[in-house]
N, C-alpha and C positions, 0 to 999 in steps of 0.2 A: 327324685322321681325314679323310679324303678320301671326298668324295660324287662318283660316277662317273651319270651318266644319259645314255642313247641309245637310238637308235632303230635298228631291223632295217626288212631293205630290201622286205619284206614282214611278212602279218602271218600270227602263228598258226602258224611254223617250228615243225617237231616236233623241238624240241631242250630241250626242259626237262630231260628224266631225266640230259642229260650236260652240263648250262647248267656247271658248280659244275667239274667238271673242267676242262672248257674256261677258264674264267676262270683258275682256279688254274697251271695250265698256260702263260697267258696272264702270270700274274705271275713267274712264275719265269725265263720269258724277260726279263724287264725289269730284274732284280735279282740280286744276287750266288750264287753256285752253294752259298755256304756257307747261305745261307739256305733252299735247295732241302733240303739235306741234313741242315739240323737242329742241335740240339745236344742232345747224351745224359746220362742221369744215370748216374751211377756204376751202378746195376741194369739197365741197357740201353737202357730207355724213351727214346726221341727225342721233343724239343719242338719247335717251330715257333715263335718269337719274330713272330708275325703273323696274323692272322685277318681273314676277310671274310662278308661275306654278300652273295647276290643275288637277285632275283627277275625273273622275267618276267609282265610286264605286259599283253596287248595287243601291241602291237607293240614298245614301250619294254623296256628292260633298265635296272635301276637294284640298282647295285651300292654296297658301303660299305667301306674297306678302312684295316685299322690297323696298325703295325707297331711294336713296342717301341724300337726304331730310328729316329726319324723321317727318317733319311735315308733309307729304304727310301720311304716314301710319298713322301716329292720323287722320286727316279729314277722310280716308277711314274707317276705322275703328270707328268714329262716326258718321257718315254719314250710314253707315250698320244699328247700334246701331239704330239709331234716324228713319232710311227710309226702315228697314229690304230688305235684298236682292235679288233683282227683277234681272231676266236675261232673258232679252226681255221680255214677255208675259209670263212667269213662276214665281210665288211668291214661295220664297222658307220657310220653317220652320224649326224651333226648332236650329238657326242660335247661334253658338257659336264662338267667337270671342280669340283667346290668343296673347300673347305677348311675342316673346323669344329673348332677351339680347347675342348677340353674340360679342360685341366689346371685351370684356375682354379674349376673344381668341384668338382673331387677333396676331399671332405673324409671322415672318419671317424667314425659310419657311413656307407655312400655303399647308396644302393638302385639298384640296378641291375634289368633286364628281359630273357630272352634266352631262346632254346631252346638248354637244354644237353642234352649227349646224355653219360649213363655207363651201360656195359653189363658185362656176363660173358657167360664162356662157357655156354652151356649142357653139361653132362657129360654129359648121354644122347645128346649129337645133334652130337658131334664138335667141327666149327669155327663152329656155329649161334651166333647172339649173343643174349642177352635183354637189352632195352631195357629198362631200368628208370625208375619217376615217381618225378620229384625227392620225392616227402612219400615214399617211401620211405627206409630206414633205412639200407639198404645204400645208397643214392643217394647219399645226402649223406658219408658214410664214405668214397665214392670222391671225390668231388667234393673234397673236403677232404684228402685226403692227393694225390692229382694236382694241387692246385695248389701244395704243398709241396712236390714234388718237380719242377714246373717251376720252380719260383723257384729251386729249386738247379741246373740244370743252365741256366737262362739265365748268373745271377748267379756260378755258380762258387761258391758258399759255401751252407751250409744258411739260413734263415730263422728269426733269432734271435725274431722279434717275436710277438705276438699275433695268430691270424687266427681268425673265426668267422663262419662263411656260416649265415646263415638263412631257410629258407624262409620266404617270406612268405604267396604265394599259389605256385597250381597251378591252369592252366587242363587242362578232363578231358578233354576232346580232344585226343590226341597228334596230329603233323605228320609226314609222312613226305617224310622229303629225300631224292633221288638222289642217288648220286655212281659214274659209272662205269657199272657192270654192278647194283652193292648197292645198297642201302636202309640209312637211318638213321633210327630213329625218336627225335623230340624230345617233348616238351611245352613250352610256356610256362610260366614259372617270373618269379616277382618274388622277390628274395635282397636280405636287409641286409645288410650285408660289414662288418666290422669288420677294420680291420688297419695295420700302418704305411702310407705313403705310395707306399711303392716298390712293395708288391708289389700294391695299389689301383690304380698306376697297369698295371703288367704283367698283370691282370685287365681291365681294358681294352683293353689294349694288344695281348694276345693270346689272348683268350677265356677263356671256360672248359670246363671237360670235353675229352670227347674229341671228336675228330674236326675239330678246331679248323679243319685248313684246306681241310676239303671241304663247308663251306656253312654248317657249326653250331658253336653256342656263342660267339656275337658275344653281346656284354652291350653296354645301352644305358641313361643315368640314365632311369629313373620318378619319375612325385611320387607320394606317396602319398595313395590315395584320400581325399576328402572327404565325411564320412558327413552323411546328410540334415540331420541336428541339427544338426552343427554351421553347414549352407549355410544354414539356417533360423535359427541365432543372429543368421549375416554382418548379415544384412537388416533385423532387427527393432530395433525404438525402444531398445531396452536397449543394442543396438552401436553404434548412432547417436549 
């Protein structure tokens, strides 16, 4: 995973609502065109083998960026290095680049953190979308057959193994991300994932849900909360 953080040459640029394009954009220049363009499952659906997230800060831009491919995060990440990072018509400075090692925690169940975003159409209102919260029932129905059918149209084969995503928490404040011209609404969602290795790590590796590579559906490990009792056991003469 690849940790990107800079700084803009002022502060307070009104560029938030097209931040997520612009970066995406920005990666596509840096990396193979096959990766621009996807890969399909046999019912047409295109996936995206890569996912990011960013934010603006102040004056700071602090982006996070994954690729099922890790070759793809070396190119981006020398390509920054080598061509410093331009977003549109904005040269940005003082560009620092990290590197964080997360396979070695990959295990089953793994709990993961993220705004993921799964919708429908609305059928009264044409091309209108409804955002749905992950503790919804159709939520997770989508959420769980879209990431069966990425796993096939990365891997080329269906997904023989065990997968089961479970809500954990749901924060009730949704989030509304730009991208473009649109809006995508998320919630905060904490998920325990059960599943093989491979497709735990392609959950990582390239989000979940939709909209993967226009700001949403980055998943990141959580610990699971520690409830007072038990912080209250840690301490007392009986632990000791």
């Amino acid at each position: 995973m690849l940790t990107i953080k800079t700084k803009l040459p002022t502060k307070n640029l009104p560029i938030r609502r097209v931040l997520a394009k612009l970066f995406q954009s920005y990666i596509y220049t840096a990396i193979d065109d096959k990766e621009h363009q996807g890969y399909k499952h046999p019912n047409g659906k295109v996936f995206k083998a890569m996912n990011f997230k960013i934010a603006y800060i102040d004056n700071e831009i602090h982006a996070k960026f994954v690729a099922l491919d890790k070759e793809n995060e070396k190119k981006l990440a020398e390509y920054t290095l080598y061509n410093q990072l331009k977003l549109g018509e904005i040269h940005l400075t003082n560009t620092s680049i990290g590197v964080t090692e997360r396979d070695s925690k990959i295990t089953s169940p793994m709990r993961v953190g993220g705004f993921v975003n799964a919708n429908i159409q609305d059928g009264k209102r044409g091309k209108k979308k409804i955002h749905l919260e992950p503790k919804s029932d159709k939520f997770q129905e989508i959420i769980h057959k879209n990431t069966l059918e990425k796993y096939e149209a990365l891997f080329g084969k269906p997904y023989q193994g065990k997968l089961k995503i479970k809500l954990i928490e749901q924060k009730p404040k949704e989030r509304i991300f730009h991208y473009s011209k649109g809006v995508i609404k998320a919630w905060f969602g904490v998920y325990e994932i059960e599943g093989d290795e491979d497709i735990l790590h392609m959950i990582l590796d390239t989000g979940m849900g939709a909209n993967c590579m226009k700001g949403v559906g980055f998943v990141e490990f959580v610990k699971p909360k520690v409830k007072k009792e038990e912080k209250k056991d840690e301490f007392s003469p009986q632990a000791i």
